[in-house]
C-alpha positions in Angstrom: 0.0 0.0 0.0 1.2 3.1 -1.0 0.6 6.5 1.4 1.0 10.5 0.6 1.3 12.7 3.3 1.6 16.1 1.8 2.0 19.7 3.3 0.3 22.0 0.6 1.8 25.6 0.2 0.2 28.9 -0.2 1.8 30.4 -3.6 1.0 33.8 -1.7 3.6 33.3 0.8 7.7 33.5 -1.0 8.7 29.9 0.7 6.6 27.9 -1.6 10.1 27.1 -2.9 13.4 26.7 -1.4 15.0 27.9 -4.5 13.4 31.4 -5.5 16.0 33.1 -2.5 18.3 31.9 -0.8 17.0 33.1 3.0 13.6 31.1 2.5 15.5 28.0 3.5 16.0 29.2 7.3 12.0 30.0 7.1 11.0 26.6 6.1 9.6 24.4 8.8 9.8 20.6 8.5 6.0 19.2 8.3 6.8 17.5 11.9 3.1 16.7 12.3 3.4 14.1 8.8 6.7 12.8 9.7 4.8 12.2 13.6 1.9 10.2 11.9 5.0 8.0 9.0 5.9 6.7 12.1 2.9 6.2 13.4 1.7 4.1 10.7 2.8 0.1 10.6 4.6 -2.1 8.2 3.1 -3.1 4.7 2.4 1.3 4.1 5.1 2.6 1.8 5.2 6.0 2.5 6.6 9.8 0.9 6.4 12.6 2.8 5.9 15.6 0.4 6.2 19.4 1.3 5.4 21.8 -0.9 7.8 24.6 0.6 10.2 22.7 -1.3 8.6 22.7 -4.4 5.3 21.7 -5.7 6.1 18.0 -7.5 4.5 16.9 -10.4 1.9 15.0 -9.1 0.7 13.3 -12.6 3.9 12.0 -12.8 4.4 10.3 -9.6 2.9 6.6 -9.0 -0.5 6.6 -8.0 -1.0 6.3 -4.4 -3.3 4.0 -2.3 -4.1 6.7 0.5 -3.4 10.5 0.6 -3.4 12.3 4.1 -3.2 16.1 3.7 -2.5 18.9 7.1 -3.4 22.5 6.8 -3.6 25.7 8.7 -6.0 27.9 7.5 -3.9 29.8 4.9 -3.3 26.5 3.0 -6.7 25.2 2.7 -7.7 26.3 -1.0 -4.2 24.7 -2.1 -4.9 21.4 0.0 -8.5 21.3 -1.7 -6.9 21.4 -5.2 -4.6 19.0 -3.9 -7.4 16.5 -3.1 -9.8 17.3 -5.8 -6.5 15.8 -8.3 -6.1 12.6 -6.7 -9.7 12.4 -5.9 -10.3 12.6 -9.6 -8.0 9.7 -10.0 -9.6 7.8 -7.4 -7.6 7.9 -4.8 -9.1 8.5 -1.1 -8.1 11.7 0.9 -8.3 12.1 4.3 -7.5 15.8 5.9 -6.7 16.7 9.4 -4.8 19.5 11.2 -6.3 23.0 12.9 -8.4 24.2 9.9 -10.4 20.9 8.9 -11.2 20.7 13.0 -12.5 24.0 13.2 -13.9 23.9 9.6 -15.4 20.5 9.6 -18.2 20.8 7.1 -16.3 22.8 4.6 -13.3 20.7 4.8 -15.7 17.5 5.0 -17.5 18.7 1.6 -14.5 18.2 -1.0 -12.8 15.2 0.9 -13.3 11.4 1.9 -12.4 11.6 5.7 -11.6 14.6 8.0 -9.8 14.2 11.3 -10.3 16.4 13.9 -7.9 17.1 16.7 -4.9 15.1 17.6 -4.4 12.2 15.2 -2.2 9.6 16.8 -4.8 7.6 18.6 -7.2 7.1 15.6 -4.4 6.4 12.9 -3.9 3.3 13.0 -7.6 2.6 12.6 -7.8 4.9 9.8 -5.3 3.0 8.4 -7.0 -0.4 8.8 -10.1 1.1 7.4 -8.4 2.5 4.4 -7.1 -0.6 3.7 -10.7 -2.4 3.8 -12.2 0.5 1.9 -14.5 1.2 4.5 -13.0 4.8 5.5 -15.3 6.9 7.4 -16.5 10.4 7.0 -14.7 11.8 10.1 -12.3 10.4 13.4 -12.5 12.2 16.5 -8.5 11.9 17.5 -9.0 14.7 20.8 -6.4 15.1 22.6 -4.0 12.6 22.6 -1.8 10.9 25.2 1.9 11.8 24.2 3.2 9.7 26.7 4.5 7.2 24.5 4.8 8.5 21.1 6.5 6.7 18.1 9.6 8.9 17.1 9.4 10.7 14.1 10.3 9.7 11.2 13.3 12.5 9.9 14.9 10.1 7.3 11.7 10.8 5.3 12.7 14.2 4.4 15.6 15.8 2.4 18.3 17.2 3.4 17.6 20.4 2.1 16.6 22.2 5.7 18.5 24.4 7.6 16.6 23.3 10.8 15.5 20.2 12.2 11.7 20.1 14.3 11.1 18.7 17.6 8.1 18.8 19.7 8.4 18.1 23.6 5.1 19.6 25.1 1.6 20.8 24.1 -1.2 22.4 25.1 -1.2 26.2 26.6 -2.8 27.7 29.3 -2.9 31.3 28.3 -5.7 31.1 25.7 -4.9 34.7 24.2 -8.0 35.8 21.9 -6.1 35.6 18.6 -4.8 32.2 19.4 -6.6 29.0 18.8 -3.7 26.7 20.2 -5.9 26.4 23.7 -8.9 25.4 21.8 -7.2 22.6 19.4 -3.9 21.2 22.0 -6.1 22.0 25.2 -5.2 24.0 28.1 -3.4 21.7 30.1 -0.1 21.1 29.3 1.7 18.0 28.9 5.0 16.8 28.4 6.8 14.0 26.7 9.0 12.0 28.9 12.6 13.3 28.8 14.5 10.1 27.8 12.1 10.0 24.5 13.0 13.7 23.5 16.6 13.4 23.9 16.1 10.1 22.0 14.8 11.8 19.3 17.2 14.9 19.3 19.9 12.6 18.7 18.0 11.3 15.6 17.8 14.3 13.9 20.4 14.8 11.3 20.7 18.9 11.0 22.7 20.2 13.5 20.5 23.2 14.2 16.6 22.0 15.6 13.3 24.2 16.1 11.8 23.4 19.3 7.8 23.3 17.7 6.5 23.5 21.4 4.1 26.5 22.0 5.6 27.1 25.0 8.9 25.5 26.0 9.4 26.6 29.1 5.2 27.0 30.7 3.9 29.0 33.0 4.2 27.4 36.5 6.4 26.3 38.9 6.7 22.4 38.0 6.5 23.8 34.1 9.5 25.3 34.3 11.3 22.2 37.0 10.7 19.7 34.4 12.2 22.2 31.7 15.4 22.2 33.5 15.5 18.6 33.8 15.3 18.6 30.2 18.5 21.2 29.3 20.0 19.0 32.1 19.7 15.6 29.9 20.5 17.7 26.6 23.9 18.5 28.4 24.6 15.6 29.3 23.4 13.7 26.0 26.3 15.7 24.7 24.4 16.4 21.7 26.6 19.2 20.0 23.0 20.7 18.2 22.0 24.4 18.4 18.6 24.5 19.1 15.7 28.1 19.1 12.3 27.3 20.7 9.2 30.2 21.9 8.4 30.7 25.0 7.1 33.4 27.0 8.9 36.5 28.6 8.8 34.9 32.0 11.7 32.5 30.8 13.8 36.0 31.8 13.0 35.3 35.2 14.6 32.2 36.1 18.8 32.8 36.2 19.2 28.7 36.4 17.0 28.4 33.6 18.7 30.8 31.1 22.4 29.2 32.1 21.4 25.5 31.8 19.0 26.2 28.2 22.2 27.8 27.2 24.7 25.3 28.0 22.1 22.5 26.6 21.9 24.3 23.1 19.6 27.0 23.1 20.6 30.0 20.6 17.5 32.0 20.4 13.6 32.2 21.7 11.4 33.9 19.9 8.6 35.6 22.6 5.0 37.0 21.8 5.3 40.7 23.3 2.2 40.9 21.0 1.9 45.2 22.0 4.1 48.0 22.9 1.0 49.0 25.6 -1.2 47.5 28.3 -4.5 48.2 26.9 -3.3 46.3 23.7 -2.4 43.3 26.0 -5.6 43.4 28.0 -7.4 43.3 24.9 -5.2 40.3 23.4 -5.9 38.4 26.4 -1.7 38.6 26.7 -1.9 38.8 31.1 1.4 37.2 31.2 2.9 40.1 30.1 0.8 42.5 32.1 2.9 41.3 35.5 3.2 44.2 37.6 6.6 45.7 37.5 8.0 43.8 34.3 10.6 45.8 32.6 11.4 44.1 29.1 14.2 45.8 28.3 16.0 44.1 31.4 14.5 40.8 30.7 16.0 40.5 27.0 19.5 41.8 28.6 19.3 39.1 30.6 18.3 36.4 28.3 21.2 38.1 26.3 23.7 37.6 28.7 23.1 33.8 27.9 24.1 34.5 24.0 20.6 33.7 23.0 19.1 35.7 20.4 15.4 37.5 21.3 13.1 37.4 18.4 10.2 39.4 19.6 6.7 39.4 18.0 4.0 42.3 17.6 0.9 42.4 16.2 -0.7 45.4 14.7 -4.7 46.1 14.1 -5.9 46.1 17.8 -8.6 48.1 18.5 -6.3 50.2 20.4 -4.2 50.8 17.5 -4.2 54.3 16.1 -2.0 55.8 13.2 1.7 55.4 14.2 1.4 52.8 15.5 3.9 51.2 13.4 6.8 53.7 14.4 5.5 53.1 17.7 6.4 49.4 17.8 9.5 49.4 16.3 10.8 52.2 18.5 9.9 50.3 21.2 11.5 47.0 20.0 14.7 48.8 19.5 14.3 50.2 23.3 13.9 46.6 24.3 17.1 45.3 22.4 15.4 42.7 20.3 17.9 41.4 17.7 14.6 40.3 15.1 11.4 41.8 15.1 8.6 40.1 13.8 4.9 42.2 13.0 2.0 40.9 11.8 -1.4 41.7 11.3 -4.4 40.8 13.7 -5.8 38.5 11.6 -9.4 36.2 12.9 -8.8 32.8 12.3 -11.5 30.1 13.0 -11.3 28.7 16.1 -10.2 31.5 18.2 -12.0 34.8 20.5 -11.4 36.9 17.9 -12.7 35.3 15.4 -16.0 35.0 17.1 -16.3 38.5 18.4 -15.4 39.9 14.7 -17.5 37.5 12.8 -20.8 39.3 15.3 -19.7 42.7 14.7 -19.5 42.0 10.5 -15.5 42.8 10.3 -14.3 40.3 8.8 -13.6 41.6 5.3 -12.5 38.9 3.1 -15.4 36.7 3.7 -15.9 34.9 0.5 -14.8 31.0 1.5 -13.1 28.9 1.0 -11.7 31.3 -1.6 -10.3 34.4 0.8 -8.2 31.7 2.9 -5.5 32.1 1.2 -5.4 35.4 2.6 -5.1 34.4 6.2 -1.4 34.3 6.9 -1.1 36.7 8.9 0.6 38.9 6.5 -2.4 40.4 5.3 -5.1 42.6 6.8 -7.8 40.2 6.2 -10.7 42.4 8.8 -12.0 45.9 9.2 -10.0 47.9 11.9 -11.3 50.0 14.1 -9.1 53.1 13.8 -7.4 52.2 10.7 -8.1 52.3 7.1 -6.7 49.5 4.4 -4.3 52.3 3.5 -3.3 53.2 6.9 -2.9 49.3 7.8 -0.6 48.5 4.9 1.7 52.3 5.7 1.8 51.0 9.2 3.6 47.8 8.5 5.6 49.2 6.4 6.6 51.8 7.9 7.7 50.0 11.0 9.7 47.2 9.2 11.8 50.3 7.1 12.3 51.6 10.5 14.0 48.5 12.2 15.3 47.1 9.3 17.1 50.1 8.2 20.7 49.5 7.3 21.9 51.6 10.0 19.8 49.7 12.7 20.7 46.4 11.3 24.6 47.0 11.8 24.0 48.5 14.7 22.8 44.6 15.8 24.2 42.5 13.9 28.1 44.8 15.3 26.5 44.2 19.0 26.2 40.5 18.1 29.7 40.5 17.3 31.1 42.4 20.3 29.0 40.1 22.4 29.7 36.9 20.7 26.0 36.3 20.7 25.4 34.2 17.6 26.4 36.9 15.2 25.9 34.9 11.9 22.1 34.0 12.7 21.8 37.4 13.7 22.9 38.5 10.4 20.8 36.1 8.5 18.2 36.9 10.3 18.4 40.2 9.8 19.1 40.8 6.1 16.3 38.0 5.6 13.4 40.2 6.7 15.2 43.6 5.3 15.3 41.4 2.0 11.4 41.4 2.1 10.4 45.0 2.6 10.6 45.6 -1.1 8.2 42.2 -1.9 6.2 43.3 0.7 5.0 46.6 -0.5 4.5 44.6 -4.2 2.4 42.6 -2.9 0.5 44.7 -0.6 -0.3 46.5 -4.1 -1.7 43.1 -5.4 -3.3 42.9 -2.8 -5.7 45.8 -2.7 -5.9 45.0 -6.7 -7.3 42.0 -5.4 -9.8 43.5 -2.7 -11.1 46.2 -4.8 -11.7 44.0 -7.7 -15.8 43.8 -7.4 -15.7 40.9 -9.3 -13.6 38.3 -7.3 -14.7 34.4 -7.8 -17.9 32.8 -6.2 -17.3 30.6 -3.3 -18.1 27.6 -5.3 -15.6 28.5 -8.2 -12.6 27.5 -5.5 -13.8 23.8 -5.9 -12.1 23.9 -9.4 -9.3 21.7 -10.0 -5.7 23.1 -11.3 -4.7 20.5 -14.1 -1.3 20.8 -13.3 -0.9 20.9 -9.7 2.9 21.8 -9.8 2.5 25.2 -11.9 1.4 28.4 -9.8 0.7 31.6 -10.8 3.7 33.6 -9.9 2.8 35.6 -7.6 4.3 38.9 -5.5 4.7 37.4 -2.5 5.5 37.9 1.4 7.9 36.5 3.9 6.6 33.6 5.9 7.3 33.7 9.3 3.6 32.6 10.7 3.3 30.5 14.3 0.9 29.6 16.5 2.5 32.3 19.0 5.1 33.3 16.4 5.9 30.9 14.3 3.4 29.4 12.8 -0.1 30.5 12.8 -2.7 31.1 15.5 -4.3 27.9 16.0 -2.0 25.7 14.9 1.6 24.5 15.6 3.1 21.9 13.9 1.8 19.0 16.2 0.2 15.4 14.7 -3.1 16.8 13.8 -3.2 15.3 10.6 -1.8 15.9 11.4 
């Protein structure tokens, strides 16, 4: 039996292939959730992983499979759909699962043969059986599932054409910030893998550098961040000799013992959700981890600085709060904190969380022709109606603030205080020049994009069930950076855990 587990792209986003710029292979995430489920699935199943960051294949071309399992955030569902309307047309059965067929069940479940909704390990190997049998059914409820005793990944599946590695050691987060679906889909309790397995599998993977996939690394509580020590602890003394960045929150500045044993175990950079530069933003995110009285963020990246790990800090701009400059606003205050990457995207509604809920009653949600207007939801678009900002203002605001801290004479500024510091000065630089590298593409395609929006005549809902003949041609596109994550990473609602993943 022969099984497809494919990662669609977006051909909005510029990582649909390694090969257009050289940066867009340190923003490519392995598909951990597929290579989770390869092994996962049992003997007899001859398997291909295919991500479509790397380059779309030519499906027609490839031998036709027996089963095709597809994951998805929201920004990739019209490309999954084409996807499975192709090998549907040849027959084949497709199943889909990760954070956008749960919350979108009924959509998903119209252009499909089987939808899985939450965590997919403990139904798998029934859907498998089933698939075999030909008696695959409509939907599997996975929930939540017990991580406990995972299979290890499978990483030989992959190429070697990554500049990072993927891990996962914990899900589920208790903060359940509005824009954020990860407490809905992973649950707000959060469990752990048992250490020995983890370090097990960091010694499997291959690339010397690794992306901790976790929400949150480190947690919130006292026994959270106890059993994260025990795991730098184990790292060190595996002897490992990876690099490793993870997210986390900005309490991880609190903990001295914490910083020095993540960064003797490996750790070279966190990225952290500061979300706003001002309380009422946060209170209105939901963010009250970052509302502790008396925090000063400037000292806690010094600190976490003092370890030689890089702070890649996260904004988000389109709150209710948010009033022309704020764009300047937020990168002046990033610089004031010390970050060495900032990352700003807009508040986008994706299914599944507060937000999208609260703008969905008060009619805000602009691009509302589905499934059609998803590929718009990657967080590097304004996809609603803001209260105290226009399309126009939206778009200057973003780009005002990345011309302000990606100007050249900020970026030496960091990349020379990397240097003096020893603080991982080449990732700094890459890092750096990477997002400067898209300020250009971005204002393209924020043109294209209001094309697009004011066009009066964009397609009918139904007319994104047509099929692309050729799967592996796209239009070509302007297109953005992709730096998306369910805190800042990937998108809102969805890491890169087994939900289909």
């Amino acid at each position: 039996m022969r099984l497809y587990l494919i990662n669609p792209s977006n051909p909005l986003v510029s990582i649909v292939n390694v090969n257009e710029s050289r940066w867009n292979r340190y923003r490519v995430w392995k598909p951990l959730s597929l290579m989770v489920l390869a092994g996962l699935t049992p003997p007899g199943w001859k398997i291909t992983i295919v991500d479509e960051n790397l380059g779309a294949p030519d499906y027609p071309a490839m031998p036709r499979p027996d089963l095709v399992g597809i994951t998805a955030f929201t920004s990739q569902a019209n490309r999954a759909y084409e996807v499975a309307a192709f090998f549907r047309g040849l027959g084949v059965p497709v199943v889909m699962g990760g954070i956008h067929a749960t919350m979108c069940l009924d959509e998903v479940g119209d252009r499909v043969d089987s939808v899985v909704t939450g965590e997919a390990e403990s139904v798998w190997a029934k859907l498998l059986e089933d698939a075999r049998h030909g008696r695959l059914k409509p939907r599997y409820e996975g929930g939540l599932a017990d991580i406990n005793d995972l299979a290890p990944a499978r990483h030989d599946l992959l190429p070697a054409r990554y500049a990072f590695g993927a891990i996962q050691t914990t899900r589920g987060c208790p903060l359940n910030c509005s824009f954020c679906s990860v407490t809905t889909f992973n649950g707000a309790q959060y469990r752990q893998r048992p250490i020995p397995e983890v370090v097990r599998e960091f010694q499997s993977i291959r690339e010397k550098r690794v992306l901790v996939v976790d929400d949150n690394l480190i947690g919130t509580r006292s026994e959270h961040i106890a059993r994260a020590k025990e795991l730098f602890r184990a790292l060190t003394r595996a002897n490992l000799c990876k690099e490793w960045v993870a997210q986390a929150t900005i309490n991880v500045a609190d903990d001295e013992e914490l910083l020095r044993l993540a960064a003797k175990a490996g750790c070279r950079g966190v990225f952290i959700g500061f979300e706003s530069p001002t309380p009422e933003g946060l209170r209105e995110l939901g963010k009250k981890i970052n509302l502790v009285r008396g925090r000063d963020f400037r000292a806690s990246v010094q600190r976490i600085q003092r370890h030689n790990i890089l702070v890649v800090g996260s904004f988000i701009i389109g709150l209710d709060v948010d009033a022309p400059g704020i764009g300047q606003q937020i990168a002046a205050v990033a610089s004031h904190y010390g970050l060495d990457n900032l990352n700003t995207l807009f508040l986008t509604p994706l299914p599944g969380t507060r937000l999208w809920d609260q703008m969905k009653s008060e009619d805000r949600i602009a691009l509302d022709v589905f499934p059609e207007d998803w590929k718009y939801y990657t967080l590097t678009f304004p996809v609603a109606r803001y209260k105290r900002l226009s399309l126009d203002d939206i778009l200057q605001e973003m780009v005002s603030c990345n011309r302000r801290f990606y100007s050249l004479p900020r970026v030496l500024r960091r990349v020379w205080s990397s240097v003096w510091h020893r603080r991982q000065p080449l990732m700094n630089l890459v890092g750096n020049l990477s997002y400067r590298s898209n300020i250009r593409v971005d204002r393209q395609s924020y043109a294209r994009f209001k094309r697009d929006r004011s066009d009066s005549s964009r397609r009918k809902p139904e007319a994104a069930a047509t099929t692309n003949p050729r799967l592996n041609e796209y239009e070509n596109h302007p297109s953005l950076s992709e730096t998306q994550r369910p805190n800042h990473l990937a998108p809102p609602g969805g890491g890169t855990t087994p939900t289909l993943a």
